[in-house]
N, C-alpha and C positions, 0 to 999 in steps of 0.2 A: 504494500500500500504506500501511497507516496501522499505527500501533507498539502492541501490547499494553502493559500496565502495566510487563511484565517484558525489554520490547525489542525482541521477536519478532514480524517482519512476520507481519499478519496478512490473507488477501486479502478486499477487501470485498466485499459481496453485492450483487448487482441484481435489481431485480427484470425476469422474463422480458420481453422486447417481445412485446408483444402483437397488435402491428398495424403494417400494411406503409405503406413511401411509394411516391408515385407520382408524375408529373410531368403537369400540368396548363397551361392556357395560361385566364387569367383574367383580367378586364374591370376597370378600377381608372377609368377615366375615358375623356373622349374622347380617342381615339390615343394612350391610355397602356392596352395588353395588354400582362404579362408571365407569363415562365413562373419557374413558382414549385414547389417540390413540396410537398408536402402529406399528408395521412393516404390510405390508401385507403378508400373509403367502404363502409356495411357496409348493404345492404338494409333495408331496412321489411317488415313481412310481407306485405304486397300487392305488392314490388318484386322485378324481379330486380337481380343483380349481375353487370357485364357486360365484358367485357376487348374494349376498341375495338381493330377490326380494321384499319379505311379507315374516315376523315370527309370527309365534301367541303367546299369552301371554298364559301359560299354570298352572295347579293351583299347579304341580308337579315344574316348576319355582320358584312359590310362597314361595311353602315350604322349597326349596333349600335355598330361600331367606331369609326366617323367622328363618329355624331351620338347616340348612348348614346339610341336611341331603336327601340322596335317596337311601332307602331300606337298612339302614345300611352304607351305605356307604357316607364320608366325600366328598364334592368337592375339587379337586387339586388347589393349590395353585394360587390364581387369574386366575381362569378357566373364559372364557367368558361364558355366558347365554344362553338358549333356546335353542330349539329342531325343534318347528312345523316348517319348512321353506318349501318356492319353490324357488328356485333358477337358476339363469345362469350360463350355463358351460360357462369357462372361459379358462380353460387349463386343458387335459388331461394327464394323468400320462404316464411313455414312458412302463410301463410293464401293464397295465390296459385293460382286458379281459369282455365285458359284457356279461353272459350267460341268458338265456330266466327262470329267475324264475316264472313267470306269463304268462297263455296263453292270459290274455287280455292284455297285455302291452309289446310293442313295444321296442326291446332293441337298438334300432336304435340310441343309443345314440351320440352326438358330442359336438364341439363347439357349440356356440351357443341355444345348446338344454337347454330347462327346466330340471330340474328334482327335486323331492323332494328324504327324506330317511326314512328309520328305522332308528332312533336314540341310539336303545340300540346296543352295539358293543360286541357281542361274542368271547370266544377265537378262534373257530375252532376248538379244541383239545379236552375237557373235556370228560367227560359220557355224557352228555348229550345235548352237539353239537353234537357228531357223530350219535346221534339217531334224531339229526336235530329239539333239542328240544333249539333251541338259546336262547330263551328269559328263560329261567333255567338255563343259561349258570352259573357253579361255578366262574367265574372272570369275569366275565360280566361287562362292561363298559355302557355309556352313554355320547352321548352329553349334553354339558352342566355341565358334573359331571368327568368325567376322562377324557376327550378332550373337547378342542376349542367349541361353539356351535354357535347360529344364530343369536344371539343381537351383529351384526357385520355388516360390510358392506362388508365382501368376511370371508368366512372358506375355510378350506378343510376337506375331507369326504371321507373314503373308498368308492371307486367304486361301490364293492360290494353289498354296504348298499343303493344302488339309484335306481330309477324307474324313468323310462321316466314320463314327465307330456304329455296327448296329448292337441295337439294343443286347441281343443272345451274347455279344461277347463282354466280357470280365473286363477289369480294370488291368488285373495282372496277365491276362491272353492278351491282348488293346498294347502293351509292353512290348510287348514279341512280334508285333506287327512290323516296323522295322528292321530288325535285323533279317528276319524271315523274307522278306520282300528282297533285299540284299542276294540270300541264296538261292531265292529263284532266279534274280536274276545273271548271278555264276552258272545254275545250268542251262540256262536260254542260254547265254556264251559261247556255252560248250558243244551249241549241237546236237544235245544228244538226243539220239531217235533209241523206239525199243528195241530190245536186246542188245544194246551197249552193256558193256562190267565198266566198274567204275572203282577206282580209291580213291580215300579220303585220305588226306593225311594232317593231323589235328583236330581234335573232339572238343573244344574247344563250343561255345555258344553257338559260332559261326560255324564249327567244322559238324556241328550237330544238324544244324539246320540243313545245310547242304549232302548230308549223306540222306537226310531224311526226303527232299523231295527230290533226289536222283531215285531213291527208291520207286516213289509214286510215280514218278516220269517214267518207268519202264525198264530200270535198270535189270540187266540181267543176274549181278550181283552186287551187292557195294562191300568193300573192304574197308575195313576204319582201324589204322594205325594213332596208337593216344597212349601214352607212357604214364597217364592217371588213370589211378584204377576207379576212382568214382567216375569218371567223364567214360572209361569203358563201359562199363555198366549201363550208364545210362543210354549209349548207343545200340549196346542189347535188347533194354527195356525196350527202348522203339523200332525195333525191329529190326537192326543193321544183319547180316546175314554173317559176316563173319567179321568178329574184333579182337586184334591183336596187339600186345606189347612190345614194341622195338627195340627193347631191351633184352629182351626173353626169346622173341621170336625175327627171324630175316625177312623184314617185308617182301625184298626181292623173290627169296624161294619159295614164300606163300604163294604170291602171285605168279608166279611161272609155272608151279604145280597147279594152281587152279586151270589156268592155261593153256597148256601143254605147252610152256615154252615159248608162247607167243609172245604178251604183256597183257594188259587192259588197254580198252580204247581210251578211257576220258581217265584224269587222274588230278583233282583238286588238292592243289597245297594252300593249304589253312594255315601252315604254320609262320613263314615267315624267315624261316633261316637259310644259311647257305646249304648244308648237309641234306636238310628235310627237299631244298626245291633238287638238288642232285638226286637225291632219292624219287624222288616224282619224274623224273628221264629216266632213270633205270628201268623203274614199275613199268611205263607207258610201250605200246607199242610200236613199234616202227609201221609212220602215217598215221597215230593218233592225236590227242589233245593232252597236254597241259594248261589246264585253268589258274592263275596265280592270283587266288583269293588274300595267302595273308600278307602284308606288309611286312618288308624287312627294316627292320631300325637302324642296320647301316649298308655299305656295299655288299653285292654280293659273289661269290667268284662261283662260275661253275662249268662244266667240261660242255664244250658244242657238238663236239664229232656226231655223236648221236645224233643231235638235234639234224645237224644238215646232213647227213648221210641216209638216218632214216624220215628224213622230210617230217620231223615232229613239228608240231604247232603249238607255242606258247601260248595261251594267248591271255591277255590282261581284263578283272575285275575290277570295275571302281562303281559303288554306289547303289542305284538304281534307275533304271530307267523306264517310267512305264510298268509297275512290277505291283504297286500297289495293290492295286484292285485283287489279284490273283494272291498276292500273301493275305487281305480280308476272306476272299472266300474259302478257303483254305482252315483258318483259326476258326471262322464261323461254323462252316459245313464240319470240323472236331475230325480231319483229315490229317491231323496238327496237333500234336497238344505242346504246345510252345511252354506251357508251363511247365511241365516234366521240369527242363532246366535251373527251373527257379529252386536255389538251395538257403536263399537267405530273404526276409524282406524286413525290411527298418524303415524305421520314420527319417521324415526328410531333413530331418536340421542331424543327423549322421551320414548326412553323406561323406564324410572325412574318412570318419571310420569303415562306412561301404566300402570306399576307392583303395584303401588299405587291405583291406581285406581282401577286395578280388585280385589286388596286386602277387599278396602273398599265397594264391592257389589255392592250391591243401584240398580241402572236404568243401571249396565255394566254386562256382560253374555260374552261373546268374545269379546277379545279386538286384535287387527291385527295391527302391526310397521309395516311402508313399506318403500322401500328403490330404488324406481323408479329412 
């Protein structure tokens, strides 16, 4: 209280708040995240405004985390985290258009409505947006990496980039919609028609998805090589046909005894190292595919003779293109249970402790913040 001329407290004014906080988990350096709270943020007119439901802990987080790096590209200055989300509309944008990009999914969007996204963010503009090639986009953005992301308790999110959730899926399926849209779009990659065989190599969230719908696509066998004995298991649970330790067992001889000497046609490496992509030439057969799903953190050296003698095909995974709809109808239609993978789910002001946790492996496979 402060005193009139005459003595008499007088109480002072404020002016009204205007705007909420929120608590967000943000990128300040390598292995330096904190959570911080902050404004809550107010849409664009092409955005919506979105109250995060469930984020996943993603290994592409990870390495933002570790090594302040995706695909070349630095994250903006105390950008917040994560990608995988399902969230509530909260407020729509006043110039915000939703067109039918998916004939399984319902653009019926509103208040209220779920929705998740594509997380990488195109220009529109380039060569190769206009050939509708987004995830090749030359200026290609991402959540989490050039915009706000989902280790939040509300973002905003081009329009655009959202797909209704239908009502029959879960918060924690609605999760898995992401990364799963990802592995489909590794086997689109790959060509593969039925009666391809197929290895996996990395079990891994991603290496699970993708052995999972080469199965459904027609594989004639899939192999899944995972040096974790829970991540094997769980490859079993969903039906992988045959799963083996690399430590225990020679991928190579597995595969060439299934074979008789030939290799597999398609051969997905999930994992990312120099040894595991060698090993996926080995496996693969002369005129087959290598799919190169996972990311290496630094260079990698590997032998070519192979590759150009037996006319093998590398060929590169990034993102999604197009993939959505078919990763929804999939977790809908329970062709999927994306949840299997979930080993851990915590409230969202842990996410510290999540990203820690998936860092250190062990007994953790998917880890889910939720923010109920």
């Amino acid at each position: 209280m402060k005193k009139c001329p005459r003595g008499y407290d007088v109480p002072q004014r404020f002016e009204k708040e205007t705007y909420m906080k929120m608590i967000a988990f943000k990128y300040f350096a390598n292995n330096d995240a904190r959570k911080v709270e902050i404004e809550r943020p107010k849409p664009g007119p092409d955005e919506l405004l979105v109250k995060i439901l469930a984020t996943g802990v993603c290994g592409t987080d990870l390495h933002i985390y570790t090594h302040g790096d995706w695909i070349g590209k630095a994250p903006i200055p105390e950008v917040t985290m994560g990608h995988e989300f399902v969230g509530e509309v909260i407020e729509i944008g006043s110039e915000v258009e939703f067109n039918q990009k998916y004939p399984q999914v319902s653009v019926d969007i509103r208040v209220g409505s779920r929705i998740c996204a594509e997380p990488h963010i195109p220009c529109g503009k380039c060569y190769w947006c206009l050939r509708g090639e987004e995830n090749t986009c030359a200026e290609i953005g991402h959540l989490g990496v050039s915009m706000d992301g989902s280790f939040a308790e509300y973002m905003v999110i081009p329009a655009d980039r959202c797909s209704l959730v239908p009502d029959s899926v879960s918060n924690l399926e609605a999760v898995g919609i992401e990364p799963l849209a990802c592995a489909v779009r590794a086997v689109h990659r790959s060509r593969m028609t039925i009666g391809n065989s197929v290895v996996v190599i990395g079990a891994g969230p991603m290496g699970q998805h993708v052995a999972r719908v080469a199965s459904l696509s027609g594989a004639s066998f899939v192999v899944v090589s995972e040096p974790n004995a829970r991540r094997r298991q769980m490859a079993l649970d969903n039906g992988i046909d045959r799963v083996l330790d690399p430590a225990v067992e020679d991928l190579e001889a597995v595969v060439m005894n299934l074979t008789n000497g030939i290799g597999v046609d398609i051969t997905f490496e999930v994992a990312g190292l120099s040894e595991t992509i060698e090993q996926a030439i080995a496996v693969t057969r002369p005129g087959g595919r290598v799919v190169q799903v996972g990311v290496p953190t630094d260079k990698v050296t590997i032998e070519l003779r192979k590759v150009i003698i037996g006319e093998l095909e590398i060929i590169g995974e990034h993102a999604t293109q197009w993939d959505f709809g078919t990763a929804i109808e999939m977790i809908e239609s329970k062709k999927v249970d994306v949840t299997s993978l979930v080993t851990h789910t915590m409230p969202l002001e842990k996410a510290l402790e999540g990203m820690h946790l998936a860092m250190e492996g062990g007994e953790s496979v998917k880890i889910v913040l939720t923010n109920d």
